[in-house]
N, CA, C and O atoms as CSV, one atom per row, in Angstrom:
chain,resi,resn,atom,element,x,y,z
A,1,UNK,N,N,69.584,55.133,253.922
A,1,UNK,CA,C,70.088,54.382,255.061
A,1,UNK,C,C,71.226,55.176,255.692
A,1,UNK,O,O,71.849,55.913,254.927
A,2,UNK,N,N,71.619,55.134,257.067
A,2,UNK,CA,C,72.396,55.573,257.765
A,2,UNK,C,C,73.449,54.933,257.340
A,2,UNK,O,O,73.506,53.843,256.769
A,3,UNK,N,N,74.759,56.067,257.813
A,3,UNK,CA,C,75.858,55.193,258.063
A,3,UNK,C,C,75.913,54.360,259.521
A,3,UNK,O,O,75.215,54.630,260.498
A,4,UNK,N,N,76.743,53.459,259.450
A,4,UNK,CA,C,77.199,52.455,260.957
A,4,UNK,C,C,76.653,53.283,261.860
A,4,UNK,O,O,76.096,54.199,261.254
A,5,UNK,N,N,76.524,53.419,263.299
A,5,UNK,CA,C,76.881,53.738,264.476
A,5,UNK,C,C,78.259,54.474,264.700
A,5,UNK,O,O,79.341,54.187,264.187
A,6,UNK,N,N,77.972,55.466,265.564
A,6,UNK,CA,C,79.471,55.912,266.047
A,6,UNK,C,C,79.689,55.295,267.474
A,6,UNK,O,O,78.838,55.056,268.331
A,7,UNK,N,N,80.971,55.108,267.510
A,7,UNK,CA,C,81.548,54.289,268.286
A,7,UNK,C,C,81.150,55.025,269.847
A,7,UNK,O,O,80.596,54.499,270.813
A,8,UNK,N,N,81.688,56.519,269.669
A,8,UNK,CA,C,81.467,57.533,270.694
A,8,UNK,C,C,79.825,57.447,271.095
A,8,UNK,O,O,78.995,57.301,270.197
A,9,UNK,N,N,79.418,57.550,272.521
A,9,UNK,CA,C,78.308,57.481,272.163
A,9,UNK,C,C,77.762,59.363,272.823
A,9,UNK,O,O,78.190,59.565,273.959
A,10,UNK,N,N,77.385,59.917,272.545
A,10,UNK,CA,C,76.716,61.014,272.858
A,10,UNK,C,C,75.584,61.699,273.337
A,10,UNK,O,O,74.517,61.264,272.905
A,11,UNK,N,N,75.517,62.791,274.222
A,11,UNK,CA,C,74.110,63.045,274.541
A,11,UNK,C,C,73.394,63.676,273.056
A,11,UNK,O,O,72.211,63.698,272.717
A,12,UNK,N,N,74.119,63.965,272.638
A,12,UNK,CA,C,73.624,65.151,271.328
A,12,UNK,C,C,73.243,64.297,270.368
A,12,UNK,O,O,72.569,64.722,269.429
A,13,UNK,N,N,73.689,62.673,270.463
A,13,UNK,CA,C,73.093,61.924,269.219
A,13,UNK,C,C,71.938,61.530,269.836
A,13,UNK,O,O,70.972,61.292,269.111
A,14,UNK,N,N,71.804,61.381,271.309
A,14,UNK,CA,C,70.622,60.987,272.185
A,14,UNK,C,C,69.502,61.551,271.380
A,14,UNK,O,O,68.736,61.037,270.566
A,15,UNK,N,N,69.657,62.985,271.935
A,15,UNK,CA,C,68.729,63.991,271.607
A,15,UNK,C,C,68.566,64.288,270.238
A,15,UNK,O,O,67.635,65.048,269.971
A,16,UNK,N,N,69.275,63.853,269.282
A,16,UNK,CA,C,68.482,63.737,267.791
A,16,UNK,C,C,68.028,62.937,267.320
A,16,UNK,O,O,67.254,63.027,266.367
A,17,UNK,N,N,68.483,61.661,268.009
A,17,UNK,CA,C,67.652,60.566,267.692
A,17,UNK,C,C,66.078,60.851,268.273
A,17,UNK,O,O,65.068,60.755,267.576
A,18,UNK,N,N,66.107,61.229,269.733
A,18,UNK,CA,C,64.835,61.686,269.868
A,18,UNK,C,C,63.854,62.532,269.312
A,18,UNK,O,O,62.640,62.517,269.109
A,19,UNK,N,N,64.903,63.340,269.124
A,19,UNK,CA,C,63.997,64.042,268.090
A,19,UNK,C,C,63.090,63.550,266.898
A,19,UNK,O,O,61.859,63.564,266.909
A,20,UNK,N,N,64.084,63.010,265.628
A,20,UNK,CA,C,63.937,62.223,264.461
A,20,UNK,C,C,62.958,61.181,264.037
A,20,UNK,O,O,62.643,60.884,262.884
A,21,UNK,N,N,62.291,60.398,265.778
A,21,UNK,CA,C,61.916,59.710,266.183
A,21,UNK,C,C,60.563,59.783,265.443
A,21,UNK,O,O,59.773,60.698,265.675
A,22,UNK,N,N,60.376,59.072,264.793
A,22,UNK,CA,C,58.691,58.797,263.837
A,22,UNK,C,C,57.340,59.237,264.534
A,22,UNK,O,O,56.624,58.413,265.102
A,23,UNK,N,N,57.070,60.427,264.467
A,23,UNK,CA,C,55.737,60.536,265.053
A,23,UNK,C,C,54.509,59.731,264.256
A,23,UNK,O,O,54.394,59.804,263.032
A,24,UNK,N,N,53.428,58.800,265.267
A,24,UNK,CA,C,52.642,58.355,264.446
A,24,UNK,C,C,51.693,59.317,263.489
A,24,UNK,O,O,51.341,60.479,263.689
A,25,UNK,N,N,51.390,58.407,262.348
A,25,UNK,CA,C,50.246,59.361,261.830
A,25,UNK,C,C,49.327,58.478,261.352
A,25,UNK,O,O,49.585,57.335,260.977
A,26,UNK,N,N,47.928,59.157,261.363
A,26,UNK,CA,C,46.644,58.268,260.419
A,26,UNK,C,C,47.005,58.174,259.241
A,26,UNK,O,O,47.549,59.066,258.590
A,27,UNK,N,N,46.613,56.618,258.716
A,27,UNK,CA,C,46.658,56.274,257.248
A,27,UNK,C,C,45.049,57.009,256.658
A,27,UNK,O,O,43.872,56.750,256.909
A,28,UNK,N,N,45.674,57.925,255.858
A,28,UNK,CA,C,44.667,58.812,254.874
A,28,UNK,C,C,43.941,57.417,254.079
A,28,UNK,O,O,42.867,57.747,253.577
A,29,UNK,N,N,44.305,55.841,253.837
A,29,UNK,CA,C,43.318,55.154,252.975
A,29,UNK,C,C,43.245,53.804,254.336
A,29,UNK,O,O,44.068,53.561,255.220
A,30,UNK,N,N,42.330,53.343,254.118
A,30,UNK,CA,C,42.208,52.084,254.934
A,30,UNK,C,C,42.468,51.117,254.197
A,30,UNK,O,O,42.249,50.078,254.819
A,31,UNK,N,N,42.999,50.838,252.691
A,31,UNK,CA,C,43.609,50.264,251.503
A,31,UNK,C,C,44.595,49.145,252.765
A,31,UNK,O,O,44.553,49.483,253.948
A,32,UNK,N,N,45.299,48.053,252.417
A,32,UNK,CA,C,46.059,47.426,252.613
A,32,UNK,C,C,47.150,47.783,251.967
A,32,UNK,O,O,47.106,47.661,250.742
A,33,UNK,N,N,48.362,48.292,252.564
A,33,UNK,CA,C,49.490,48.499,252.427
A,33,UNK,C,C,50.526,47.089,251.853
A,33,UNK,O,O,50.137,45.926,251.962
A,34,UNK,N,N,51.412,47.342,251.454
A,34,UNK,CA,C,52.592,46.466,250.864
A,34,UNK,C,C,52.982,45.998,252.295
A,34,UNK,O,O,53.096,46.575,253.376
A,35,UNK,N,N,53.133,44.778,251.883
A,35,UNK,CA,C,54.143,43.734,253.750
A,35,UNK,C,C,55.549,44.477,253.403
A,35,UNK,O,O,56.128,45.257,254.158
A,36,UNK,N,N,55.945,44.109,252.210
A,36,UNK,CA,C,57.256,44.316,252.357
A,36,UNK,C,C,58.041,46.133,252.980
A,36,UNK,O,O,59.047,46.357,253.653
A,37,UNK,N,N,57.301,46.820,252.537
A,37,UNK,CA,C,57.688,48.282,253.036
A,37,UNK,C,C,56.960,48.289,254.614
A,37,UNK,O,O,57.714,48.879,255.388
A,38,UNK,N,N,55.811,47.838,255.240
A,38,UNK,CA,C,55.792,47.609,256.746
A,38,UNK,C,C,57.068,46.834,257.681
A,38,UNK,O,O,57.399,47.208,258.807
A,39,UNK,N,N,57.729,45.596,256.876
A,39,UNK,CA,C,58.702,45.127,257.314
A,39,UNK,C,C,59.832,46.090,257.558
A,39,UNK,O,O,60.367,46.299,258.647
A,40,UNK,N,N,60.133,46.666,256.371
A,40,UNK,CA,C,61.271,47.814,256.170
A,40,UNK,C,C,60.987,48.990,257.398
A,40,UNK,O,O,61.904,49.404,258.108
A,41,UNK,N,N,59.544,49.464,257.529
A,41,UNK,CA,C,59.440,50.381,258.042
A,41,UNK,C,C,59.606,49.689,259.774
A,41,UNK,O,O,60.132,50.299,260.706
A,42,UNK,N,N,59.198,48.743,259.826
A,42,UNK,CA,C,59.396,48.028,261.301
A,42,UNK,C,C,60.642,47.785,261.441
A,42,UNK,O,O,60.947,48.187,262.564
A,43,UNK,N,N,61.710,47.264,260.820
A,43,UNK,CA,C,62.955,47.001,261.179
A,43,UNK,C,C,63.802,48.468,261.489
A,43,UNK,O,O,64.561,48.588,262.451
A,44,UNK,N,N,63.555,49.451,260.594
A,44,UNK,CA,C,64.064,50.918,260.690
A,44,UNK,C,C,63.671,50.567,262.345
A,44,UNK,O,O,64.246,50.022,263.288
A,45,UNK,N,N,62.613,51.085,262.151
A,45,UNK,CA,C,62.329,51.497,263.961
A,45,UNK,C,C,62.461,50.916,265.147
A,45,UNK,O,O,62.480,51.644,266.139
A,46,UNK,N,N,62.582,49.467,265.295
A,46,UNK,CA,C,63.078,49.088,266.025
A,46,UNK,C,C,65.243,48.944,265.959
A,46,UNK,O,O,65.845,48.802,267.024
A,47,UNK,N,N,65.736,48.990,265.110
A,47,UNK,CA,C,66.709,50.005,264.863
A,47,UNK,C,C,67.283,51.009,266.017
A,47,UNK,O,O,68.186,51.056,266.852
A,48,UNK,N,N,66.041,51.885,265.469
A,48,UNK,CA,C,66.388,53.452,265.691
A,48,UNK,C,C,66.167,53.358,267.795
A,48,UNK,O,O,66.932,53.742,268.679
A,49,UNK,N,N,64.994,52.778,267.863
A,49,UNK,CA,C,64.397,52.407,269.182
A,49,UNK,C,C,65.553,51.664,270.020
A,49,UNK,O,O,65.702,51.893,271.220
A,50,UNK,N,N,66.448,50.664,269.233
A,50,UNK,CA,C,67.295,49.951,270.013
A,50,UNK,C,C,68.706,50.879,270.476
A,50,UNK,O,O,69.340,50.840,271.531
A,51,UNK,N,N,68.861,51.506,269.552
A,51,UNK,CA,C,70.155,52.590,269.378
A,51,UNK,C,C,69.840,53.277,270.530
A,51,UNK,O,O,70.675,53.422,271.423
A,52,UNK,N,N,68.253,53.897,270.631
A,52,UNK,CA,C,68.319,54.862,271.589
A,52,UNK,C,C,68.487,54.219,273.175
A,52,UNK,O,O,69.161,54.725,274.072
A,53,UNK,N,N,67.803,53.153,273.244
A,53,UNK,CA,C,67.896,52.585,274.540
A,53,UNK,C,C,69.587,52.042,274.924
A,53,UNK,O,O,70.156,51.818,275.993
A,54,UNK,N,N,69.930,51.986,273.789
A,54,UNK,CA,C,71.677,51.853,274.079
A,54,UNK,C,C,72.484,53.186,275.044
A,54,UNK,O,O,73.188,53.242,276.052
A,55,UNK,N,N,71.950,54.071,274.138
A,55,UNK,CA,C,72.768,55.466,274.126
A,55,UNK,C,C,72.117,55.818,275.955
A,55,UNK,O,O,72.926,56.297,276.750
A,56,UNK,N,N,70.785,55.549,276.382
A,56,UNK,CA,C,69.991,55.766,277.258
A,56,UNK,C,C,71.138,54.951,278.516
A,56,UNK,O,O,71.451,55.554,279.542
A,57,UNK,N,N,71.468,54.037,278.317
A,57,UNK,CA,C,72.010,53.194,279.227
A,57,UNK,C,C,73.391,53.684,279.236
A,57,UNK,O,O,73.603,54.178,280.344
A,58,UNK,N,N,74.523,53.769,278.405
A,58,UNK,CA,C,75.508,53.889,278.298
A,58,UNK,C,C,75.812,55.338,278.786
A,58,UNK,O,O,76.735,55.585,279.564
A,59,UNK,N,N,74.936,56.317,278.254
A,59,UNK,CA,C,75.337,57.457,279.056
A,59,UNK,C,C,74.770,57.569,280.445
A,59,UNK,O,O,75.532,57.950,281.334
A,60,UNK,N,N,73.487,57.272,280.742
A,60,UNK,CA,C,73.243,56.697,282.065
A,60,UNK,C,C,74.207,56.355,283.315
A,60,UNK,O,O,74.456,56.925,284.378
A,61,UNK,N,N,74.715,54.928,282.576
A,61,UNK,CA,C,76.102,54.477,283.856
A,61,UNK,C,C,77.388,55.160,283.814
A,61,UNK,O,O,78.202,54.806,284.668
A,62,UNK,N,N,77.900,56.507,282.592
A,62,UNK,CA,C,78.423,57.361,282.707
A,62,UNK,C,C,78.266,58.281,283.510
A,62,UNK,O,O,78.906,58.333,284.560
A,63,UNK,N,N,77.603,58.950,283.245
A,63,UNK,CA,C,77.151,59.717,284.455
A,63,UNK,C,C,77.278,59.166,285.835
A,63,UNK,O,O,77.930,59.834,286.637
A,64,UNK,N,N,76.705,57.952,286.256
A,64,UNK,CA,C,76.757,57.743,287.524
A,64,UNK,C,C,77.468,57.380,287.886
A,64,UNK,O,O,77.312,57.065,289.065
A,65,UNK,N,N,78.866,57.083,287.265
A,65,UNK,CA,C,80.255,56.825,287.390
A,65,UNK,C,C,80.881,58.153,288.112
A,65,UNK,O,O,81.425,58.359,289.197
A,66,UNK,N,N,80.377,59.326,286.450
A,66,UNK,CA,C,80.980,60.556,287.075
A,66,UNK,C,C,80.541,61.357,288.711
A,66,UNK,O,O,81.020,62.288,289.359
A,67,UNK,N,N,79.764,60.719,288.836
A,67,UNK,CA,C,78.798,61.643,289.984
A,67,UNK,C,C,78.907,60.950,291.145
A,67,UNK,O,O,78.640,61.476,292.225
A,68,UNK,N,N,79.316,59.686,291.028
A,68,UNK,CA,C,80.408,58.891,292.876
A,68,UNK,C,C,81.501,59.572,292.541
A,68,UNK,O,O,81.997,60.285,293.413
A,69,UNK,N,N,82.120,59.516,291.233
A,69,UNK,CA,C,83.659,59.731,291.421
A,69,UNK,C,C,83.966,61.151,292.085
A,69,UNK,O,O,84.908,61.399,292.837
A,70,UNK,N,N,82.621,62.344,291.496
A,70,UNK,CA,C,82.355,63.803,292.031
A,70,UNK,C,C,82.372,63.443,293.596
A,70,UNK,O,O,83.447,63.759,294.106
A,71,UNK,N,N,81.460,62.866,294.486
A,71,UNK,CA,C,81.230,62.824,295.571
A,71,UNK,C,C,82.128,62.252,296.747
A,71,UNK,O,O,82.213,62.713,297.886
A,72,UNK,N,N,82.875,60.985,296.146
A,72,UNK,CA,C,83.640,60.677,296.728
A,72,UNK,C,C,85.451,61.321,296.552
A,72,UNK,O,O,86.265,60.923,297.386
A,73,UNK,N,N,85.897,62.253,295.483
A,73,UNK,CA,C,87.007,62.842,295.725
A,73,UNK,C,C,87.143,63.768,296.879
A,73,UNK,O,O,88.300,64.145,297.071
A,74,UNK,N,N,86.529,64.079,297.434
A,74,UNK,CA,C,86.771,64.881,298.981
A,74,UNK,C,C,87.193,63.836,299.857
A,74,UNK,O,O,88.337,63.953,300.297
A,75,UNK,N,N,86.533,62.848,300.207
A,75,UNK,CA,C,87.191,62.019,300.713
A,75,UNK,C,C,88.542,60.675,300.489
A,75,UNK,O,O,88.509,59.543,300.972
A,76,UNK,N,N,89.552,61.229,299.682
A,76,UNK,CA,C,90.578,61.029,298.750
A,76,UNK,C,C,91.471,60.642,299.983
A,76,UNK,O,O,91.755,61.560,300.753
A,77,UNK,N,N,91.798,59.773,300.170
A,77,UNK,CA,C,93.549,60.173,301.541
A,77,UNK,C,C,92.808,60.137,302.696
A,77,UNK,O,O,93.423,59.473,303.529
A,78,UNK,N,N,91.628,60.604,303.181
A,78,UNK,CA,C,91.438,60.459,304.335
A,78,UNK,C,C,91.910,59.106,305.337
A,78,UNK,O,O,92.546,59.278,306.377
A,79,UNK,N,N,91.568,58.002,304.931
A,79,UNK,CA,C,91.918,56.772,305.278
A,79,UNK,C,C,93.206,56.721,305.420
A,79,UNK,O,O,93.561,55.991,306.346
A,80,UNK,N,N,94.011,57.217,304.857
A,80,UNK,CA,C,95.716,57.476,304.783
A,80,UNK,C,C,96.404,57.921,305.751
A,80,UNK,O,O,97.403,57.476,306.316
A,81,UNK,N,N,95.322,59.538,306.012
A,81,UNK,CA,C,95.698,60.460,306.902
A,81,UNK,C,C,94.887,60.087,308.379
A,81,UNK,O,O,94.849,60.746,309.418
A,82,UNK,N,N,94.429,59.123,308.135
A,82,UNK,CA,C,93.685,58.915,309.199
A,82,UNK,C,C,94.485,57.469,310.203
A,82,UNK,O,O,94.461,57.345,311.428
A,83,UNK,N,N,95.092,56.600,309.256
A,83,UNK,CA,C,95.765,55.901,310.193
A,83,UNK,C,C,97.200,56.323,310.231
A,83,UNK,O,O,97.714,55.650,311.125
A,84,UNK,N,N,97.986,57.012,309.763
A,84,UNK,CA,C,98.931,57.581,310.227
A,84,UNK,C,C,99.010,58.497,311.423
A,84,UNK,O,O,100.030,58.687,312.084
A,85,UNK,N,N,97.470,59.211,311.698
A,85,UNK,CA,C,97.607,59.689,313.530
A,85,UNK,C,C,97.362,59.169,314.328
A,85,UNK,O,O,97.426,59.634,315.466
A,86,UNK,N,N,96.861,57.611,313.960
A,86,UNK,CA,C,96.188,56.449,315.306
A,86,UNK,C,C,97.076,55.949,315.822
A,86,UNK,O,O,97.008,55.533,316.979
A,87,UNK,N,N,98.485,55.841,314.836
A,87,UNK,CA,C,99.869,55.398,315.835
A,87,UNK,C,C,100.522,56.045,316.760
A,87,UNK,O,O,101.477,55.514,317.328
């Protein structure tokens, strides 16, 4: 089992979580498996699935924070400098 969550959230944990991410595979027996280790294995992954859609969002509206705040610092003061010559 993992430790907690880090508080920080990161692109680099993004991208290993993606990575890490359970590729499916064929069951080699058509046998009926144990419930209890499908449960285990379903809760892991939706887990791991929820973490990522966190990290997906959170750095998401980061970014698009950073990228008005990029676009709009040129226009910093203008409004300032702009009614101080209308008088």
């Amino acid at each position: 089992m993992r430790a907690p969550h880090p508080r920080i959230k990161t692109q680099a944990e993004l991208l290993q979580r993606l990575r890490d991410t359970p590729k499916p595979t064929p069951e080699p027996s058509l046998q009926p498996r144990d419930d209890l280790m499908d449960t285990i294995r379903k809760q892991s992954f939706e887990s791991h699935t929820t973490r990522i859609k966190e990290l997906r969002q959170s750095l998401g509206a980061a970014r698009e924070g950073f990228e008005t705040d990029f676009a709009l610092k040129p226009k910093a003061g203008h409004a300032k400098a702009d009614f101080g010559r209308s008088r």
